[in-house]
N, C-alpha and C positions, 0 to 999 in steps of 0.2 A: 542895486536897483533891478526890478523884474524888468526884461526887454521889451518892446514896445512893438506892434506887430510889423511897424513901419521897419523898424530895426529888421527885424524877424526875416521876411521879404527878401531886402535888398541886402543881405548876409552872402558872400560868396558862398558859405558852405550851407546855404538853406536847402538846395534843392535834392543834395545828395543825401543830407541827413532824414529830409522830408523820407525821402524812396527806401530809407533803410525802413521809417516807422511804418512804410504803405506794406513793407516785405512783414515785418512783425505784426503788425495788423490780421494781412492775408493767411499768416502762420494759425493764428487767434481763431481765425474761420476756419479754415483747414481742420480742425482739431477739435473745434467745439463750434459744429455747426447749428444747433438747435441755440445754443446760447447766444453766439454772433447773429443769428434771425432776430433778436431785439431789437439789434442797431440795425436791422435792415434799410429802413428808411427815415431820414431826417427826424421825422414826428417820432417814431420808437423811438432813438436814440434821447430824443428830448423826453420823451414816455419815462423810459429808462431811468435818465438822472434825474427827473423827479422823484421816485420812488428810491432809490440809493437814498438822496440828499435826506429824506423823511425817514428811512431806514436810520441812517446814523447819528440824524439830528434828537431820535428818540431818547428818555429818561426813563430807566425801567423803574425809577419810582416815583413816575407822575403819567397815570395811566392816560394825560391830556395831550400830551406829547406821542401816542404810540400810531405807528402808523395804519390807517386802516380805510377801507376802502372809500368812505366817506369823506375822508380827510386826503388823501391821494386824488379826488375826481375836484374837489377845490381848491385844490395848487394849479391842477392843470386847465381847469376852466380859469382864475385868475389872470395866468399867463399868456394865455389863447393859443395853449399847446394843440386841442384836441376836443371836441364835442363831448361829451360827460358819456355819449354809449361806448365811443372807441374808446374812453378810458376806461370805464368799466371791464368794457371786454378785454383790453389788452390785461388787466389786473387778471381777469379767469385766464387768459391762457397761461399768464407768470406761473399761477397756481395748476394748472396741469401741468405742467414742464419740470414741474418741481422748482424753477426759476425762485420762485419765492414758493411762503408757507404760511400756513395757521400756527401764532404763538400757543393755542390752548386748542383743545379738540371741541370748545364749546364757543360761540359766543352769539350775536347779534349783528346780522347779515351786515351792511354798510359798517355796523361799529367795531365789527369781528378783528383782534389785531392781529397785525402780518408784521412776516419782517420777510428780507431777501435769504435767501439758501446761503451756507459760508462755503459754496462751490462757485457760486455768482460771485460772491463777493472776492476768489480768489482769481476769478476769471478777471475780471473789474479790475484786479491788482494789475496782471499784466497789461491793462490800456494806460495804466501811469506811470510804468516801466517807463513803455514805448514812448511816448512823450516828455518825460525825464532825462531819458536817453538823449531825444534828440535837439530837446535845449543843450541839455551838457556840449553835443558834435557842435553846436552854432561858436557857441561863447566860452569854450574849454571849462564850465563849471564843473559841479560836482555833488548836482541835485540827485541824482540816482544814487550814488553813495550815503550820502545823506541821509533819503528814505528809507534804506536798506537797512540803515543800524536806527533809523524812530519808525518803524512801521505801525507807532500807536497813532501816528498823526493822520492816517487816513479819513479817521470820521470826521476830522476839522475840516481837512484838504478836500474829502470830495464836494460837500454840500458849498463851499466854495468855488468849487469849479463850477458845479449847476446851479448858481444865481451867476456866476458869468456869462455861461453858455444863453441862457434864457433871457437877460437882458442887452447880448449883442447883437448889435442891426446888422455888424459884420459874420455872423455866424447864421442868424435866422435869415437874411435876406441877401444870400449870394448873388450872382448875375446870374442872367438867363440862361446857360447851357447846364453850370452846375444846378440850378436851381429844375432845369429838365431830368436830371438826373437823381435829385433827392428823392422825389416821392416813387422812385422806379425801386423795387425791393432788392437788398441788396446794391443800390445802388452807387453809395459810399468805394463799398468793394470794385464797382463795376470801376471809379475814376481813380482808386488806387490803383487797379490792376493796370490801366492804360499807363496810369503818371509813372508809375515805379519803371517801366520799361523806354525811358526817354536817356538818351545819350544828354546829359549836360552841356556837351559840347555844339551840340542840336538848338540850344532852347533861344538863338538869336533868330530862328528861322519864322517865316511865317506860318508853313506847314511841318510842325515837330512829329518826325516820324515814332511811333511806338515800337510795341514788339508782338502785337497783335494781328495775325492775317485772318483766322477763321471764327467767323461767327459763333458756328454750330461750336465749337469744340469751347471754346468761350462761354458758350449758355449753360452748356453740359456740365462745365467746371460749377459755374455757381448757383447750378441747379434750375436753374431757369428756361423759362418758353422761351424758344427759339424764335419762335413770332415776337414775344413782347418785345424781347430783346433787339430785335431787329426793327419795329416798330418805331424805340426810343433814338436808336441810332438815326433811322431814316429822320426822323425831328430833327436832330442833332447834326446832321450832314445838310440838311434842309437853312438850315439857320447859316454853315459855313463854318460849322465846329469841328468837322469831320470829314473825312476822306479818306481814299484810296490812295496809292503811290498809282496804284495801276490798277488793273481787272478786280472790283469788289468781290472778298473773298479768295480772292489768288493773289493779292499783295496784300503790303504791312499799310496799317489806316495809320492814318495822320490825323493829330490834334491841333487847332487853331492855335495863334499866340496869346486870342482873347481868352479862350476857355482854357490854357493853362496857368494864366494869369488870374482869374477866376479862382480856381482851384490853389493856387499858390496860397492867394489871400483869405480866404477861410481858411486852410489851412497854419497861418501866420496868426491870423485872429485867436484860433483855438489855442492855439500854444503860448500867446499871450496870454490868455487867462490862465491859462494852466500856470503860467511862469508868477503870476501877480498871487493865484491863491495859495505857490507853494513859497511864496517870500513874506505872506501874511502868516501860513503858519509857523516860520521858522524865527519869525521877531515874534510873536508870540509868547509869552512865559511859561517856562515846562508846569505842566499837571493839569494845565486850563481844558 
């Protein structure tokens, strides 16, 4: 049975295993930063696995199935991912980044088919690593293994993930501090980077110390205005999410127990689906 996010949560070993996937994560960035800019913000990351899920759900011999820009702007209008121009437009930059491509050098603008790049798609792979992995640390399985020797089960497994991801209230609709922080770019990265530096030993406290003291050096890592970044905090410190130990910017800021709790719980949600679409593929009957 896939675990339940309730499970997920309240796992002794959630929080340690959560900080390894936030460190793998940050690795993903680090490395392939133009591509990690997809998931910059909640709405791209949803952007994203709609166009994966269309990508792999395609039949290259039923050209009705192919994915294409027309068809990509009516998953995400259906959803209420996104206004039909931001999808549009996020579709053009995929295709400048090389992110995704034209199947043929010819077609009909909106009908024109695309698929994702297989550098995306191998990028893609390590965000199911990371996630594999850290069900395995909870529950001692041995979903990673698993994947590793059927890596054809990706096209099933992903577009299951993204009808999970898109129909949970626990994934779309966080609480208010994480929910301050999704539409900030890069924002994901910004409450990884806070969460992964939390002493577990810490997380009974009201004010969970990080391992963050400088703003500037913080913006400069993820590429970011120093102002915006400083902006979202000020919100976030405003609200009682955040703080200083002592002199802002000359000590380590501290995170609320609400807003790591916040962040625990989409984070538990996510992995539950992740855990339910890779227990769907595995009862499944091989060749399907």
């Amino acid at each position: 049975m896939p675990l339940s996010a309730a499970e997920i949560v309240r796992h002794p070993a959630a929080l340690r295993s959560v900080q390894e996937q936030s460190r793998a994560l940050i690795h993903v960035y680090e490395t392939t930063p133009r591509l990690a800019a997809v998931f910059a913000t909640q709405q791209r990351w949803l952007l994203a696995h709609v166009g994966l899920a269309l990508h792999f759900r395609r039949d290259p011999n039923d050209r009705r199935t192919e994915m294409t820009m027309a068809r990509f702007i009516e998953v995400v209008r259906r959803h209420s991912v996104a206004s039909r121009n931001t999808a549009e437009a996020f579709v053009k930059e995929m295709l400048h980044y090389n992110i995704a491509e034209y199947i043929s050098a010819s077609g009909d603008g909106r009908a024109h088919p695309l698929r994702v790049t297989e550098g995306t798609v191998q990028t893609f792979t390590s965000w199911i690593y990371a996630h594999l992995r850290t069900l395995d640390h909870i529950d001692g399985g041995n979903r990673l293994e698993t994947f590793l020797e059927r890596p054809e089960m990706l096209p099933a497994l992903q577009p299951l993930i993204a009808d999970g991801l898109l129909a949970s209230d626990g994934v779309r609709e966080p609480g208010q501090t994480f929910s301050l922080f999704i539409w900030l770019n890069n924002g994901g990265i910004v409450m990884d980077w806070l969460m992964s530096g939390i002493d577990p030993d810490d997380i009974h406290l009201d004010r969970i110390p990080t391992g963050v003291i400088s703003v500037s050096e913080f913006a400069h890592w993820l590429k970011l205005s120093r102002t915006h970044l400083a902006r979202k905090l000020q919100d976030a410190e405003a609200l009682g999410s955040i703080g200083w130990v002592g002199q802002r910017g000359h000590s380590v800021m501290w995170v609320s127990r609400q807003f790591f709790d916040e962040y625990m719980a989409v984070q538990a949600a996510k992995l539950a689906i992740v855990d339910a679409a890779f227990a769907a593929c595995i009862s499944a009957p091989q060749g399907r």
